[in-house]
N, CA, C and O atoms as CSV, one atom per row, in Angstrom:
chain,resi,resn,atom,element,x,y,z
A,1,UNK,N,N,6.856,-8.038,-3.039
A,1,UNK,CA,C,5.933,-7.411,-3.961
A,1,UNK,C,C,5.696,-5.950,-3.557
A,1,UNK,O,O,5.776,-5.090,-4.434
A,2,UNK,N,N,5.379,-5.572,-2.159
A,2,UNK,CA,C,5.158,-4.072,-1.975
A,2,UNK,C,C,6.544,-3.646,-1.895
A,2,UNK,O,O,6.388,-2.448,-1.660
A,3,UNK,N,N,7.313,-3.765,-1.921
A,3,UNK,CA,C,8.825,-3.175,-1.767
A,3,UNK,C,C,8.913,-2.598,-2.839
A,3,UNK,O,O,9.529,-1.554,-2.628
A,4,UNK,N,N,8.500,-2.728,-4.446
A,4,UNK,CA,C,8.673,-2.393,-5.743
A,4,UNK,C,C,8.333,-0.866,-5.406
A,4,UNK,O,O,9.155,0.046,-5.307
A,5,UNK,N,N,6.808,-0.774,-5.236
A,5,UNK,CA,C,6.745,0.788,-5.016
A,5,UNK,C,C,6.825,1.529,-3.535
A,5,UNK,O,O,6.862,2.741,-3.321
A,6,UNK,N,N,6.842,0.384,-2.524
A,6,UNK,CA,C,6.751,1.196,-1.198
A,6,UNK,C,C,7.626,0.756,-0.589
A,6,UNK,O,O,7.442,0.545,0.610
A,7,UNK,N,N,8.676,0.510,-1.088
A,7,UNK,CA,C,10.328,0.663,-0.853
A,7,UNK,C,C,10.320,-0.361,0.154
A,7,UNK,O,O,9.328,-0.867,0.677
A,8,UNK,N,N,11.877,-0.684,0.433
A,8,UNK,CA,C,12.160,-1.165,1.418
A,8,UNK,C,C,12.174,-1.414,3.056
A,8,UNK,O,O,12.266,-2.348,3.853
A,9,UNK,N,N,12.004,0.204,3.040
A,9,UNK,CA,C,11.818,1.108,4.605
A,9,UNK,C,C,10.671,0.738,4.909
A,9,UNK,O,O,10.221,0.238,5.940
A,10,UNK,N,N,9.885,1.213,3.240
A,10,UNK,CA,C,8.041,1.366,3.628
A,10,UNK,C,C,8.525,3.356,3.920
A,10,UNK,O,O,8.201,3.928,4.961
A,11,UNK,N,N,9.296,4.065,2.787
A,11,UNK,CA,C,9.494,5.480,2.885
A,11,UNK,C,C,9.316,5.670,1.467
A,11,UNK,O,O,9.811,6.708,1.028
A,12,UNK,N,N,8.649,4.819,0.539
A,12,UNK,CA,C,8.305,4.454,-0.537
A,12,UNK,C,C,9.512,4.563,-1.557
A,12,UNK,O,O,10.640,4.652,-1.072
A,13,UNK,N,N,9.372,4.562,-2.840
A,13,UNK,CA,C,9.857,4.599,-3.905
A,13,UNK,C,C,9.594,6.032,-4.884
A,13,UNK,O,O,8.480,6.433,-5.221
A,14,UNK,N,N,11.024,6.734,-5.269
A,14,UNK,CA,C,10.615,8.053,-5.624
A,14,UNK,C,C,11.225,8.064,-7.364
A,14,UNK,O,O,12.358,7.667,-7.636
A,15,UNK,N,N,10.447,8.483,-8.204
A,15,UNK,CA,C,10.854,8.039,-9.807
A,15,UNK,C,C,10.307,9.755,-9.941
A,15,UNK,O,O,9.213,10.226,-9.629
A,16,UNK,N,N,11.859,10.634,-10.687
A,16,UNK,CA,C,11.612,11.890,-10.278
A,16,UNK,C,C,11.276,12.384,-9.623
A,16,UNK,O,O,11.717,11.955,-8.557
A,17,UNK,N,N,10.305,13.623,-9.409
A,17,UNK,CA,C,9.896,14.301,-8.534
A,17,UNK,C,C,8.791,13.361,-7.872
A,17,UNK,O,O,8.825,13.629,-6.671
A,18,UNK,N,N,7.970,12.528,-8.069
A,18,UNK,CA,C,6.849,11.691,-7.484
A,18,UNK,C,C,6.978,10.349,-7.034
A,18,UNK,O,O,7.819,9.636,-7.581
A,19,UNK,N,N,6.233,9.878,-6.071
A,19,UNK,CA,C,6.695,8.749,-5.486
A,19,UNK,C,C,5.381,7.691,-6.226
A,19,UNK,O,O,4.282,7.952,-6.715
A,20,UNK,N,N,6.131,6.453,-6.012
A,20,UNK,CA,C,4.975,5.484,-6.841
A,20,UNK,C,C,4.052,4.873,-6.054
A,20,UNK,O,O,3.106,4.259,-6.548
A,21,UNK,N,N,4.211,4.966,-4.967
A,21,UNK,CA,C,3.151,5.046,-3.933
A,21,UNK,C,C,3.473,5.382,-2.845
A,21,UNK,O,O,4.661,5.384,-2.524
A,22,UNK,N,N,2.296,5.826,-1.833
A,22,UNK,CA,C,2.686,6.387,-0.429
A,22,UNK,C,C,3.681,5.738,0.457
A,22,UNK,O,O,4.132,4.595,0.527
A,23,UNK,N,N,3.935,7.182,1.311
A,23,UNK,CA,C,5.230,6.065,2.427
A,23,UNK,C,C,4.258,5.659,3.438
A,23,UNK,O,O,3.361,6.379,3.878
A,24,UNK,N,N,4.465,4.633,3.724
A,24,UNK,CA,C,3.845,3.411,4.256
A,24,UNK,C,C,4.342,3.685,5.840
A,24,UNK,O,O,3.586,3.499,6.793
A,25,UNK,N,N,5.527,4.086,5.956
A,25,UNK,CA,C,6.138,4.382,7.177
A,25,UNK,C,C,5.567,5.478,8.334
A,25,UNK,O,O,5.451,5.371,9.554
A,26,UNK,N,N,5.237,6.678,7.312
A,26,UNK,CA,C,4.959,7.878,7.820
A,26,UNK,C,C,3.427,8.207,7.772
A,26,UNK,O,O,2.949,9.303,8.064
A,27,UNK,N,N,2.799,7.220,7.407
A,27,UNK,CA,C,1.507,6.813,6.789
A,27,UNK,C,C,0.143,6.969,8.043
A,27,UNK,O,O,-0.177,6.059,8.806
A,28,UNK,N,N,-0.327,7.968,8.008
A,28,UNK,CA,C,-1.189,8.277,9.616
A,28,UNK,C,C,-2.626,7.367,9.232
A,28,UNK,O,O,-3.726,7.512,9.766
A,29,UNK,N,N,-2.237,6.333,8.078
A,29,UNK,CA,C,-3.374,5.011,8.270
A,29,UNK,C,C,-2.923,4.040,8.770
A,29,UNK,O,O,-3.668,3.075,8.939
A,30,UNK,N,N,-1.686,3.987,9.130
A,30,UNK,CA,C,-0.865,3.009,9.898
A,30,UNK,C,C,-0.732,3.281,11.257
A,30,UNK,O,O,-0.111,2.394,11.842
A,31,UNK,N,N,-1.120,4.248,11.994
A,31,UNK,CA,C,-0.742,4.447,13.420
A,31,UNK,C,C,-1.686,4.026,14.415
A,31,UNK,O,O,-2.913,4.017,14.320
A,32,UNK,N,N,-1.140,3.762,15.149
A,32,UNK,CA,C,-1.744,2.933,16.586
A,32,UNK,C,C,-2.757,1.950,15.745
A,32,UNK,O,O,-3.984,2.031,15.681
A,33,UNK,N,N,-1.719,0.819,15.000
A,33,UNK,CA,C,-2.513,-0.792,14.546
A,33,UNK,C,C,-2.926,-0.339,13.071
A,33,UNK,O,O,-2.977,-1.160,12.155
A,34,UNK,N,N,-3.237,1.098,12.882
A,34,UNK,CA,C,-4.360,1.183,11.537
A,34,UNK,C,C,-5.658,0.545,11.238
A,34,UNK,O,O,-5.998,-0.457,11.868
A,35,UNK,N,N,-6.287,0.975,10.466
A,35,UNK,CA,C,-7.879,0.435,10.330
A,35,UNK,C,C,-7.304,-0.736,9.941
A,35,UNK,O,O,-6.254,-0.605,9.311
A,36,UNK,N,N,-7.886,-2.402,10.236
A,36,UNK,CA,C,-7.429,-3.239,9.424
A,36,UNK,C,C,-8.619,-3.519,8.485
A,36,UNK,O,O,-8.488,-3.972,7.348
A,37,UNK,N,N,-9.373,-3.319,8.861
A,37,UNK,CA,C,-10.710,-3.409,7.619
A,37,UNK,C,C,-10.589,-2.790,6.516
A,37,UNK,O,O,-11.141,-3.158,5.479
A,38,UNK,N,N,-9.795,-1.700,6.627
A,38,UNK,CA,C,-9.422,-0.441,5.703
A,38,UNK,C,C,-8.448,-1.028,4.813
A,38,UNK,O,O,-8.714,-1.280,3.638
A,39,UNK,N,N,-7.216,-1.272,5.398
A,39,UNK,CA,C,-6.146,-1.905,4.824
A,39,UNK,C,C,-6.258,-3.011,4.119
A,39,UNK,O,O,-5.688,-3.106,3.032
A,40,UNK,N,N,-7.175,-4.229,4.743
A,40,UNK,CA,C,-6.651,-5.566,4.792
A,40,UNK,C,C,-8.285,-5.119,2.841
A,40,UNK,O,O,-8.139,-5.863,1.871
A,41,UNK,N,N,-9.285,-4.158,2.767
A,41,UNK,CA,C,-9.616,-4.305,1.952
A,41,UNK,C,C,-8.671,-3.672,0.705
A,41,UNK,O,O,-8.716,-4.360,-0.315
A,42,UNK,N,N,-7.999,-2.717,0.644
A,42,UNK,CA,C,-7.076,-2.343,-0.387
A,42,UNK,C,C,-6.410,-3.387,-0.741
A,42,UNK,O,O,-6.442,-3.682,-1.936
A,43,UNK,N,N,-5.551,-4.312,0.283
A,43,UNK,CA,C,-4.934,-5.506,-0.189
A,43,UNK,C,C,-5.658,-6.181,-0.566
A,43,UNK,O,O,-4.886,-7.123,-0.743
A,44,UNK,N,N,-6.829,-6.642,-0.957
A,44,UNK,CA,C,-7.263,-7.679,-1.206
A,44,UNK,C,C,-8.293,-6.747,-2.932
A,44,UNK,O,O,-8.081,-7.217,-4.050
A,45,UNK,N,N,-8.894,-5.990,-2.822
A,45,UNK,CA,C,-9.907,-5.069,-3.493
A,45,UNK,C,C,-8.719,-4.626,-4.577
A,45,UNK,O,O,-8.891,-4.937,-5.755
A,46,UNK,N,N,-7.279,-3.758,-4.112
A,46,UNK,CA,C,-6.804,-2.972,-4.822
A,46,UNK,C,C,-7.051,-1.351,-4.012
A,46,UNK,O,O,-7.547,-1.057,-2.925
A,47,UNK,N,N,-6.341,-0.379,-5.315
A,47,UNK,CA,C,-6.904,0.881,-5.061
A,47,UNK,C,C,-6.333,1.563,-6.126
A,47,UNK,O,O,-5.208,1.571,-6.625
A,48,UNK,N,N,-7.619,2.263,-6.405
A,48,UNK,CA,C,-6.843,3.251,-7.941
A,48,UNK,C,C,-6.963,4.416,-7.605
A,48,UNK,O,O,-7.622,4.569,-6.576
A,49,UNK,N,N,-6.467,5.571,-8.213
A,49,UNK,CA,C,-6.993,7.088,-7.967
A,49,UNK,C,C,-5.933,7.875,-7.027
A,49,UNK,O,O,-5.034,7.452,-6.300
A,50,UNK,N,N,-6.315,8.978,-7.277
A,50,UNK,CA,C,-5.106,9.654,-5.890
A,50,UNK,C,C,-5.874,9.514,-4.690
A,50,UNK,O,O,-7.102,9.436,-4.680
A,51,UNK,N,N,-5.136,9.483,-3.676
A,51,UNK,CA,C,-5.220,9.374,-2.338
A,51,UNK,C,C,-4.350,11.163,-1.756
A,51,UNK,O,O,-3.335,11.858,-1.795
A,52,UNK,N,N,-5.934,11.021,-1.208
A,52,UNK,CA,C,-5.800,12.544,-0.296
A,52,UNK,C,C,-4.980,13.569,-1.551
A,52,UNK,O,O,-3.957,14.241,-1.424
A,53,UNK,N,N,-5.657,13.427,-2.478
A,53,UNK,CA,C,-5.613,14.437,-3.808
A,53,UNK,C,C,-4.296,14.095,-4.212
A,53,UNK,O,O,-4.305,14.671,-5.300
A,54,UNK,N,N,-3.063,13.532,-4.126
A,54,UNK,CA,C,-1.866,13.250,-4.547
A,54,UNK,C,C,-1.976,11.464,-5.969
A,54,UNK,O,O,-2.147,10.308,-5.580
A,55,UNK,N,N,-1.880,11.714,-6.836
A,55,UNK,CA,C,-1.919,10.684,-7.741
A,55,UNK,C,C,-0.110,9.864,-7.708
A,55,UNK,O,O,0.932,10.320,-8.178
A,56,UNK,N,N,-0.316,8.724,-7.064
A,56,UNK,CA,C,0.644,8.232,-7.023
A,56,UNK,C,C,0.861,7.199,-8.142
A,56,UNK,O,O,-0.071,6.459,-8.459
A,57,UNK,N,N,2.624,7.082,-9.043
A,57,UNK,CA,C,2.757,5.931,-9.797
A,57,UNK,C,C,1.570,6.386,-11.316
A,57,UNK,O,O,1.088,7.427,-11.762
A,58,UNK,N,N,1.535,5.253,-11.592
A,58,UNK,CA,C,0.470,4.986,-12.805
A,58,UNK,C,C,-1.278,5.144,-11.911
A,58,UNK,O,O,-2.311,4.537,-12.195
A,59,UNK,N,N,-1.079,6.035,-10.958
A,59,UNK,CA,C,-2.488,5.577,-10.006
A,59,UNK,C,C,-3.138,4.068,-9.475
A,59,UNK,O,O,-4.322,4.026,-9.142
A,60,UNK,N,N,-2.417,3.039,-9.431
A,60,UNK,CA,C,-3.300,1.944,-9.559
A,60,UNK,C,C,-2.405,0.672,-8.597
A,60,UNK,O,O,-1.278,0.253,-8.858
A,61,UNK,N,N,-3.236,0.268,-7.519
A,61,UNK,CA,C,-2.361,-0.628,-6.590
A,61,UNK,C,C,-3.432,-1.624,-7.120
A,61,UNK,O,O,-4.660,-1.528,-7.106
A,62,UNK,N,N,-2.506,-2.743,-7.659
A,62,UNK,CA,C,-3.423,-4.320,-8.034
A,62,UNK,C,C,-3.979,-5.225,-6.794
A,62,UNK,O,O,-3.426,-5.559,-5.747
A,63,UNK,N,N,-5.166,-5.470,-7.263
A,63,UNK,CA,C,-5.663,-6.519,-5.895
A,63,UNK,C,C,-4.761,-7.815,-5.938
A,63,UNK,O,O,-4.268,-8.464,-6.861
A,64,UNK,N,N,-4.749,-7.915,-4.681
A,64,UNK,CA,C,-4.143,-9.328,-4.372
A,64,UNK,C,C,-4.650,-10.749,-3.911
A,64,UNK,O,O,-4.001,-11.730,-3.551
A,65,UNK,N,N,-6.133,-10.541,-4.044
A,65,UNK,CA,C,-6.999,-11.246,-3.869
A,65,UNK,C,C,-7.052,-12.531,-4.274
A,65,UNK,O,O,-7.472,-13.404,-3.514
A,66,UNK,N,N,-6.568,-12.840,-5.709
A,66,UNK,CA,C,-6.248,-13.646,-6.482
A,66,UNK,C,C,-5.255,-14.310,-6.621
A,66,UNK,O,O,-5.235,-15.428,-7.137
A,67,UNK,N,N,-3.849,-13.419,-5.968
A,67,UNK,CA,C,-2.923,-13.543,-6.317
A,67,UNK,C,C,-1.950,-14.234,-5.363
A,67,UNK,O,O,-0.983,-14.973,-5.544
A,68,UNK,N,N,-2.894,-13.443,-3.662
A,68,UNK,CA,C,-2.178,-14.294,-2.462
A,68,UNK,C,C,-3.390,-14.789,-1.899
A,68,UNK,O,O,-4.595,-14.655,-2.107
A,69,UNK,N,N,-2.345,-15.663,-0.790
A,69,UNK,CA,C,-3.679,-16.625,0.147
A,69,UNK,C,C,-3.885,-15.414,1.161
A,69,UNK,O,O,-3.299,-14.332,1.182
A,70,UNK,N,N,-5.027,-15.973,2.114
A,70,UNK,CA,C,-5.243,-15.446,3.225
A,70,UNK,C,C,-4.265,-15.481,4.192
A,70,UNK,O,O,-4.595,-14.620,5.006
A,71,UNK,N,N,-3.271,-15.990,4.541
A,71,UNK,CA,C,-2.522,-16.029,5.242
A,71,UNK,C,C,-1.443,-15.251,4.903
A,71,UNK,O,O,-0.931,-14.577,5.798
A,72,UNK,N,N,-0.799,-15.191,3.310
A,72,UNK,CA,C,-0.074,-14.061,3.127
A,72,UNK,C,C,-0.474,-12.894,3.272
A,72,UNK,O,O,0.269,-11.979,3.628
A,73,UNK,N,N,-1.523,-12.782,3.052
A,73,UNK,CA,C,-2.516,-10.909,3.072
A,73,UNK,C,C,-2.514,-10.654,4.985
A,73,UNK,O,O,-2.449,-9.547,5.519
A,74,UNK,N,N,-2.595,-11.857,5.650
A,74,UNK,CA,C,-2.844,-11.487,6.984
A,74,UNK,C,C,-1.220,-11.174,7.704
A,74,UNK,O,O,-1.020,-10.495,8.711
A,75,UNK,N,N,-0.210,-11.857,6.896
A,75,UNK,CA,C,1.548,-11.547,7.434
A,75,UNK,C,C,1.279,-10.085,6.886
A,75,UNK,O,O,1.473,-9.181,7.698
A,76,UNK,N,N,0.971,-9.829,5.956
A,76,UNK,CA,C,1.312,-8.496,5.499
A,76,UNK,C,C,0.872,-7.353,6.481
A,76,UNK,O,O,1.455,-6.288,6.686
A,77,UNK,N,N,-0.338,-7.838,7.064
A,77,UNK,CA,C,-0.902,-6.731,7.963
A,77,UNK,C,C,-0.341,-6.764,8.902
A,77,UNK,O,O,0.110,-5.779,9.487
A,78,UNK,N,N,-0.247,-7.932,9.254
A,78,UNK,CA,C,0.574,-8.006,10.605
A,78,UNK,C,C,1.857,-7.324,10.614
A,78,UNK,O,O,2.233,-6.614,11.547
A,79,UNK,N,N,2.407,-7.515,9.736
A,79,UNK,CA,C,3.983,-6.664,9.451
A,79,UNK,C,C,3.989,-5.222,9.713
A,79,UNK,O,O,5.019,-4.568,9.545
């Protein structure tokens, strides 16, 4: 499911000049562990809007709250 816009690498996905969401790779909310409170609420909450003034995609990451268990949302972080 995140591979669609944040690529395979996690160096995201680029449709013309703009990417459809951030690279995940190079991502200084990911370094040393990342906030997981931070993270683990976007995965679960969503997130719309640009991030750090850049509007990525259609703006809008869907919550997954509904969609996965707790245990998939917790592989994801862990990953």
């Amino acid at each position: 499911h995140c591979i669609a816009c944040h690529g395979l690498d996690g160096m995201g996905v680029k449709v013309g000049d703009k990417f459809l969401a951030p690279q995940l790779a190079k991502s200084p909310w990911f370094a040393d562990g990342g906030s997981v409170p931070v993270l683990a609420r976007i995965l679960l909450k969503g997130q719309s809007g640009p991030i750090d003034g850049i509007l990525y995609g259609a703006g809008l990451m869907p919550p997954l709250e509904q969609t996965h268990s707790d245990n998939q949302i917790a592989s994801v972080l862990t990953y």
